[in-house]
N, C-alpha and C positions, 0 to 999 in steps of 0.2 A: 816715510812713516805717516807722516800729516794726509801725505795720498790716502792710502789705506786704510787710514781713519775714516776718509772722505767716503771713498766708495764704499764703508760697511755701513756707514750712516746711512746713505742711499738704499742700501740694499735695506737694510731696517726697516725706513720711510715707504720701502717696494713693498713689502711686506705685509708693512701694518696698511697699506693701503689696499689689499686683496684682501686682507682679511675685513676689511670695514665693508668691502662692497660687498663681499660674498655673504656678511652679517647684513649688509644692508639688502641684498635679494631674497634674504630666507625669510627678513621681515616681509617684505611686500608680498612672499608668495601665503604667509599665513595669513596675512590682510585681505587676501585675493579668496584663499576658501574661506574665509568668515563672513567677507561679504558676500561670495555667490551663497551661502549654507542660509542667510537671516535673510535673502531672498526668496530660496526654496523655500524655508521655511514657513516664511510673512513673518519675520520678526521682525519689525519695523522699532526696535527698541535702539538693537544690535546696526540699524543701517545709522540711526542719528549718531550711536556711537560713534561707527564707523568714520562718518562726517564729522566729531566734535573731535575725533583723534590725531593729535599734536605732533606726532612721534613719527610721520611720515608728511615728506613736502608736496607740496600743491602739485608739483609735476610728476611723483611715485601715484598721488591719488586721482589723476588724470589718464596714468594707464593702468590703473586698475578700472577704473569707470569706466573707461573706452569698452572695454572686455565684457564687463557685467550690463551696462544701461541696457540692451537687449533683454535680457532678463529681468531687469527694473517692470519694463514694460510689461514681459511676457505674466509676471508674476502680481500686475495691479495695484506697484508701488503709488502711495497716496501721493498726491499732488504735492505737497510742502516739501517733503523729501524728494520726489521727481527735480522740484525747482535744484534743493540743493546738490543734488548729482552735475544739473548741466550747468549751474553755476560753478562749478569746481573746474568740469571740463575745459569752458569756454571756447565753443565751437570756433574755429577760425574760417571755416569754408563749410560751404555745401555739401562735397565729398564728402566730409567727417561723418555725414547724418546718412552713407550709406555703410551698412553693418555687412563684415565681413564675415561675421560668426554664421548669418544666413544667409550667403552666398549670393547677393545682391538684391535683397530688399530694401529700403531705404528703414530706416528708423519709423518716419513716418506712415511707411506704407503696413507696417509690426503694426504698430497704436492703431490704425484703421480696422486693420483685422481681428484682433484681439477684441478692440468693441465691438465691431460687429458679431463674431461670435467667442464669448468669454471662454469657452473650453477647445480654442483655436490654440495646439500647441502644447498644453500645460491643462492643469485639473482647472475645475472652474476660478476666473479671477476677474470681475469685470473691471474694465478700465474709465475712468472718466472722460468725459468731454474736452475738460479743463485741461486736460495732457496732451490731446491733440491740440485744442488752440495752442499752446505753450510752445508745440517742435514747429506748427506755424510760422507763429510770431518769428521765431529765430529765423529759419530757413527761406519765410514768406514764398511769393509766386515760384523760385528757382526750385526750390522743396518740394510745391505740391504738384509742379508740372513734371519733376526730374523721375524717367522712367526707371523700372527695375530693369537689370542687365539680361542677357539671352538666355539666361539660365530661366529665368521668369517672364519669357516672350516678351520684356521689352514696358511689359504690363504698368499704366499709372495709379497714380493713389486711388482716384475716382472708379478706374475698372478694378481691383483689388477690394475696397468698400464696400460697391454692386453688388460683386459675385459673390463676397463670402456672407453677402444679404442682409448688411446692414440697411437698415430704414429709418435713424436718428435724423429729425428734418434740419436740426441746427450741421448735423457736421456736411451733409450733401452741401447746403446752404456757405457754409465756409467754403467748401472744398473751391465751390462755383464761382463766388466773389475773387477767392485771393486769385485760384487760378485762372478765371477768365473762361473767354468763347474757346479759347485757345487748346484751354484743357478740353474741351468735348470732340474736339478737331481729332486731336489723336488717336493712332490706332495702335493696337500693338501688331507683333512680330508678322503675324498671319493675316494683318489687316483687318482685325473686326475693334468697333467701334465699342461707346460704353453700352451703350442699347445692347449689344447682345450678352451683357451681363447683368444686364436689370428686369426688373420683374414691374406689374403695375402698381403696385405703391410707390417702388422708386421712380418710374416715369411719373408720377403725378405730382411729386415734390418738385422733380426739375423742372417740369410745364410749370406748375404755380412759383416758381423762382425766375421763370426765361421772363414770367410774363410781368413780372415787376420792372424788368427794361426796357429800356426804349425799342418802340418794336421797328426793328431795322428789319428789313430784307432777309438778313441772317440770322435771327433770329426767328423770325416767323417759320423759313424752313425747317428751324429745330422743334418748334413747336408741333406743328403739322405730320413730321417725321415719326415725333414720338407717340403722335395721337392714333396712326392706325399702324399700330404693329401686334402680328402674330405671336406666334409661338416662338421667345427666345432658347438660345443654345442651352444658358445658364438657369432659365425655368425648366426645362428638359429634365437637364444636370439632377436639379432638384427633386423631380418626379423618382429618379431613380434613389437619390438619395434621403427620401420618404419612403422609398418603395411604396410608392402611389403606381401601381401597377397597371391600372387601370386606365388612368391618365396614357399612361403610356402608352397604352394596348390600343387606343381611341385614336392618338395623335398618327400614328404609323400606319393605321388604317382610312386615316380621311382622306379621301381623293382629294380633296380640296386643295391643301399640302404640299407642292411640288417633292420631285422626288431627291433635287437638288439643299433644299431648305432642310427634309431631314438626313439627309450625309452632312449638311453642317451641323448639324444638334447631334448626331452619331460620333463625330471623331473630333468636338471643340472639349478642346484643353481648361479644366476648370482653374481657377486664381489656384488651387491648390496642388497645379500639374497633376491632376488625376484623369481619367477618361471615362466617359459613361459605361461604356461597354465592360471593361473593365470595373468598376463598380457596378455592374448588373450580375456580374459572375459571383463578384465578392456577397450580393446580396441573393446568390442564390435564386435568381428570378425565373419566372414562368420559362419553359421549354418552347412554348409558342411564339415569344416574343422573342428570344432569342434565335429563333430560326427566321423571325419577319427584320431584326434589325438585319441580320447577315444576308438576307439573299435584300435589301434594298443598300447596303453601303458595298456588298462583297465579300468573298475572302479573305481579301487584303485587310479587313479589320481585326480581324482573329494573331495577326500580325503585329498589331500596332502595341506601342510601349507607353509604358508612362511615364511620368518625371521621376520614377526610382528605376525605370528601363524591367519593370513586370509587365508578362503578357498576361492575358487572359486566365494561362492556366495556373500563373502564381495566383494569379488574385480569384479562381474556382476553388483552389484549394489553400489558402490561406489561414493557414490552422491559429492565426488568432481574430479575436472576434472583437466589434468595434471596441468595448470595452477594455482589451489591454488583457482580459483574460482568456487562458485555453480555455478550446469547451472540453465540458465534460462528456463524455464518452460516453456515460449510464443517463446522460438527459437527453441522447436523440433517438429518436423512435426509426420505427421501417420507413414513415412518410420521408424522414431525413435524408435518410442512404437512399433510395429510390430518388427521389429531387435529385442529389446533387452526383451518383451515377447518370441517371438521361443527361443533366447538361455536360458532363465530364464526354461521356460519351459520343456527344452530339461533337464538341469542340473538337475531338481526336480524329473525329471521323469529315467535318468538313477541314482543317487546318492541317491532318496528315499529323500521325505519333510523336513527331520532331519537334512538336512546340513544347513536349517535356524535355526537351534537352537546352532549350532556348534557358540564357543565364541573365540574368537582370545587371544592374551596375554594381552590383558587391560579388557577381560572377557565381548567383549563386542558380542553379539550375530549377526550372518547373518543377522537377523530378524530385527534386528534395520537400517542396510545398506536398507534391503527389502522397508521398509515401509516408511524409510523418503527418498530415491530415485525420483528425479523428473520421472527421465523413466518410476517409476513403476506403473501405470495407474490401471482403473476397474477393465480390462480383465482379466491381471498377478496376480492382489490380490484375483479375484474370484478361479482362476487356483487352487492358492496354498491353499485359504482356502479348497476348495472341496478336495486338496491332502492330507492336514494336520487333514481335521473331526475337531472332537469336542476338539482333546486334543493338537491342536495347537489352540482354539480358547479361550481354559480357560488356557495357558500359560502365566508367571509369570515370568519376568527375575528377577535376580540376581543383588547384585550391580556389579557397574562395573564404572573403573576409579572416576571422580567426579560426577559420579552422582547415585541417590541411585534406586533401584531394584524394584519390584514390579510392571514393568508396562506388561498392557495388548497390543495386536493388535494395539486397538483403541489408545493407550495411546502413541505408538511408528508415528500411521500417524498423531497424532494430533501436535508432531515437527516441522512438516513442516508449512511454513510462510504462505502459501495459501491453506489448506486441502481439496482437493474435497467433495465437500459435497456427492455425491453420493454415495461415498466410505464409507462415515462416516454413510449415510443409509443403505448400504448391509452391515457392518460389525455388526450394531447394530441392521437387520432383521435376520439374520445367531448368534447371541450369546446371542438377547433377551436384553430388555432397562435394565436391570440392569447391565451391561457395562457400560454403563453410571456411575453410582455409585459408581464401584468398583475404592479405593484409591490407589495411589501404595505407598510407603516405605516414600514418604515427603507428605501422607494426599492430593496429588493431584488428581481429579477426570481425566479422559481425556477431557476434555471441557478446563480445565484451561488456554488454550492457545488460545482458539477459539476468536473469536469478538462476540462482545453483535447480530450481526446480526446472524452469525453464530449458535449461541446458541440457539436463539430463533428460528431460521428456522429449524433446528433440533427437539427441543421442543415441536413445534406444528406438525410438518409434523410427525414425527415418532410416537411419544404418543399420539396423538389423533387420528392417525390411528391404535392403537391397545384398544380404549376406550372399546368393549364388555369385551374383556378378562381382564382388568386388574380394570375393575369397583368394583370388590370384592375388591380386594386390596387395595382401594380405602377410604374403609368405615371404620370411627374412630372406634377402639376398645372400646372405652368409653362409646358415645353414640349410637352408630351403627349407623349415620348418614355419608351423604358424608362428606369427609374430609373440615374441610375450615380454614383458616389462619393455613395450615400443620405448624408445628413443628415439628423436629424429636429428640431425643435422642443422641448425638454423639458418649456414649462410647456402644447402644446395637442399633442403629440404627430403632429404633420401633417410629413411627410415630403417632400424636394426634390432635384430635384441639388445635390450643392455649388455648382456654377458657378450653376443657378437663383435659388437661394436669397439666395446674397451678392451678384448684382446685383439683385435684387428690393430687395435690404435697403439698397445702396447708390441706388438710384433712384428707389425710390418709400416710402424709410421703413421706422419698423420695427415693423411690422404685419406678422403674418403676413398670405399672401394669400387664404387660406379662410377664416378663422376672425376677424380682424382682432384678435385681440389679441396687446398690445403684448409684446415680447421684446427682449434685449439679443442684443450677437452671441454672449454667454461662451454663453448660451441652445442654443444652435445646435451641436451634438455628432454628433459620428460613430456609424450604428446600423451595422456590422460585418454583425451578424445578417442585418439586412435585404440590404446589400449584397452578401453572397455570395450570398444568393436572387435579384435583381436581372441578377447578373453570370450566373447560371443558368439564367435566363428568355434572359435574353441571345444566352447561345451556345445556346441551345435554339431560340430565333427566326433567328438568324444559320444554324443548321444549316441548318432546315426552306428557308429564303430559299436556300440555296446547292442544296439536294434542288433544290426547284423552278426552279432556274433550268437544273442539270442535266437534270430531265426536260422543260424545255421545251428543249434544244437537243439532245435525242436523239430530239423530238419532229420539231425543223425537218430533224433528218438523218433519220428515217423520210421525213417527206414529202418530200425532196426526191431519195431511193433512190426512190423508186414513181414518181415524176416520170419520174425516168433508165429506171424498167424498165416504163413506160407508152409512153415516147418508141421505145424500143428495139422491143419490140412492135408498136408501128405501123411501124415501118421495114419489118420483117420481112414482115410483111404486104404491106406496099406493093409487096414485090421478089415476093412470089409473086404 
């Protein structure tokens, strides 16, 4: 008995101890949205709280910090509050200061960036200086030398600062001291040094920083190095990212220029894994230039990816706009659609139709960017079908991110809020109305999206102008009559009267009767669709039937007038 006592006491003590942790994780997970929420926010009231809050211990609010400090940064938490986050934390290594949430940037390498440019990331938030000396101090030389991992070339704090164009002369000035010669030595993954992410303000802080040391041997080369240099990768980057056009237009045309230096400024990987080329699409840029970067780097750049694994033609047709908003539709002119048809057209035609099929890392296809594109007009979607034939017109994607695969052409423009109908009639005269019908991977037809006006203007205008041809099709299997109140089959898609189909189902079982496989009656649904075309063939057959019976009885009142004035005539005759 005293046993038994024992083990229910245990079992109790088992109990209430799942229950304390499992109260104790729902606490931390509400701590966890209140603190990421007064981040998003900038309630910097709710973070002191957060920190002045008793109710959770020093090691629950060390993995919640761990989680959020990323965003501390991203969001231009003030310095006093900065302190107390990594005073909670208390780093115990270097690793710790690299963040997992962005896939191997180090913490400090966030804080550079973020200064550098405050709407890096997140809406605008600038960060202080004070926060970068701060992950310093902790991390010192191991911090500001330790690169970002292969995901980010490798890339250090100093080329990350450069590229994203910072020109604060106190943080270059730190970066130099703490990290040393050592830090300038470095290259990233592809071997370019910080020089080719610096522009000449930043060359001019480093020169007026090398030249405060003792002038070693090695240093003097650095100095010297940085005094006659051209045109960097990341000043390039720039031009296009100003859409400085012109700039552009100038550099790709100087003989002076090897033609080696600009294939490097053509396919160098900005801090932000982006690609020039790639960003010239997105920016829509001149058709000239576009034709002089491709025929001096190649083909193969029409090819190349970026750090989200988009080619070209995701980022030509990129239906959002740097701001985070769609465009509007009624704000672009003809000059728009003309622009961004020649370059769609140019890309299709040097890279071959298959770079819309090409998927980026979320697997999501060019083809999707193509068709939901407000830019991308008639014209561009006649272009590409006529380039793509038939075996881009019976393509199928794949899933990809949350959403599931199996959509056609038609099923990718029917996303868009406003679909031209026009579009939606050359797609469905070029692949034939069963387009229409074909499901993809969630049972959705491409209509699913359309308006009830939508639907039916399609409905009648396309299927009833193809009624000669598809009147065969038309007629029950049952009774060989035109179809009328259609029903179709779901799991074999074979269509009937209703009155056929449910004494078929009542008489002879539940087989269909083409196909013989088996179905229930829920099986058995009303096609709409089909039935208005049905009911159209209908009174289209009923007219022609009622025509011909009138000219057959305007036929028998002719012949039977000639009769009367054949008879008539002979009388006449007969009396002279």
């Amino acid at each position: 008995m005293k046993s038994f006592q024992s083990c229910s006491m245990r079992d109790h003590d088992d109990e209430q101890g799942i229950e304390e942790i499992q109260a104790s994780t729902i606490a931390r997970k509400n701590q966890e949205k209140f603190l990421h929420e007064a981040l998003i926010d900038k309630n910097w009231n709710h973070v002191e709280q957060f920190l002045a809050d008793e109710t959770l211990s020093k090691a629950e609010k060390k993995v919640i910090i761990g989680k959020e400090i990323c965003s501390a940064i991203l969001y231009g938490l003030p310095l006093h509050l900065m302190k107390g986050l990594i005073e909670t934390i208390t780093f115990e290594s270097v690793d710790e200061l690299v963040h997992a949430e962005l896939a191997g940037y180090t913490l400090l390498q966030v804080a550079l960036m973020k200064s550098a440019d405050p709407r890096w990331f997140t809406s605008y938030s600038p960060l202080s200086f004070e926060v970068i000396e701060l992950l310093i101090s902790i991390g010192g030389k191991d911090l500001v030398n330790l690169p970002a991992t292969d995901k980010h070339r490798n890339r250090t704090s100093l080329h990350m600062y450069l590229g994203m164009g910072g020109y604060c002369s106190k943080t270059i000035n730190l970066l130099l001291k703490v990290g040393g010669l050592d830090l300038l030595d470095m290259k990233d993954i592809e071997g370019h040094s910080f020089v080719e992410f610096s522009n000449k303000m930043q060359r001019k802080i480093i020169i007026d920083h090398l030249g405060k040391l003792d002038p070693s041997p090695r240093v003097q080369n650095y100095i010297e190095s940085l005094t006659n240099v051209g045109v960097t990768p990341q000043e390039f980057f720039n031009w296009i990212r100003r859409s400085h056009f012109g700039n552009i237009r100038k550099y790709l045309h100087d003989i002076k220029e090897s033609r080696e230096a600009k294939i490097k400024c053509i396919t160098f990987f900005s801090v932000e894994n982006a690609l020039p080329f790639q960003l010239f699409c997105k920016r829509h840029g001149p058709i000239d230039i576009a034709e002089k970067i491709v025929d001096i780097a190649g083909d193969g750049i029409l090819r190349l990816k970026d750090g989200e694994g988009n080619n070209c033609l995701h980022c030509a047709c990129d239906p959002i706009q740097e701001s985070g908003e769609l465009i509007d539709v009624n704000e672009l002119d003809e000059a728009d659609f003309k622009e961004h048809r020649i370059l769609v057209e140019f890309l299709l035609t040097r890279g071959g139709w298959k770079l819309l099929l090409e998927t980026n890392n979320e697997k999501q296809p060019a083809l999707h960017n193509f068709m939901w594109c407000n830019r991308t007009n008639l014209e561009c979607i006649k272009f590409a079908v006529e380039t793509g034939g038939e075996e881009l017109l019976q393509y199928r994607d794949d899933d990809y991110e949350e959403r599931s695969g199996g959509n056609t052409l038609l099923h990718y423009f029917s996303y868009r809020d406003d679909p031209d109908r026009e579009v939606i009639l050359y797609l469905v005269s070029k692949a034939g109305p069963e387009i229409l019908e074909i499901e993809n991977n969630d049972e959705s037809t491409p209509d699913f999206l359309w308006s009830k006006e939508l639907r039916e203007y399609i409905t009648t205008k396309v299927l009833t102008g193809n009624l000669p041809a598809l009147s065969d099709d038309l007629q029950c299997p049952i009774c060989f009559d035109t179809l009328f109140d259609v029903h179709i089959i779901s799991k074999c898609c074979h269509r009937f009267c209703k009155r056929c189909i449910t004494q078929s189902y009542e008489k002879r079982g539940n087989s269909c009767p083409i196909c013989r496989i088996e179905f229930s009656i829920g099986d058995v649904k009303k096609d709409p669709l089909l039935g208005k075309l049905a009911i159209a063939i209908k009174e289209e057959h009923d007219a022609k039937e009622m025509l011909q019976a009138q000219l057959s009885d305007s036929k028998k009142e002719i012949d039977l007038l000639k009769d009367q004035l054949q008879n008539a005539l002979k009388r006449k005759q007969d009396e002279l």
